[in-house]
C-alpha positions in Angstrom: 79.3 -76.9 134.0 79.9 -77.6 130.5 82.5 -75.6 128.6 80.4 -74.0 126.5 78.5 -72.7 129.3 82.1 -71.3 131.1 82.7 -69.1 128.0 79.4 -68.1 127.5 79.4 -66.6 131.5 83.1 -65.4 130.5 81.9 -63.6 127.7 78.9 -61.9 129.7 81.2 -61.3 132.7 83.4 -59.1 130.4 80.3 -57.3 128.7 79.4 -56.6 132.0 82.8 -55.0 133.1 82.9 -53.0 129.5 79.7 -51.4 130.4 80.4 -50.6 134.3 83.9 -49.2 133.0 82.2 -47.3 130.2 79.7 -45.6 133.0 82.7 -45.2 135.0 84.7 -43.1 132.1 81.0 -41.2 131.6 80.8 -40.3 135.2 84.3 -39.0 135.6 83.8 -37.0 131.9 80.6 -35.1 133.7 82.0 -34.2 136.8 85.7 -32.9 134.6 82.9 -30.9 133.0 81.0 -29.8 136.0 84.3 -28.3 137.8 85.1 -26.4 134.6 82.0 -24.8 134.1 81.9 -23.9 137.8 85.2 -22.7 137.5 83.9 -20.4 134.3 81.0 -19.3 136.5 83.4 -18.4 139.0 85.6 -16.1 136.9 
């Protein structure tokens, strides 16, 4: 592989773990929200 190439996967690899973190930080938002509501409900 060329070295243009490397960076190129380098810099795709990171997009990549950007987004999955991103979903990650979404996911564990919605369910902080989920137990509070149900905790609302529940008072």
């Amino acid at each position: 592989m060329s070295r243009p190439e490397l960076d190129q996967l380098k810099r795709r690899y990171a997009d990549v773990i950007a987004q999955l973190d991103s979903l990650a930080t979404a996911d564990t938002g919605l369910s902080e929200t989920d137990a509070q509501t149900k905790q609302e409900l529940l008072e």
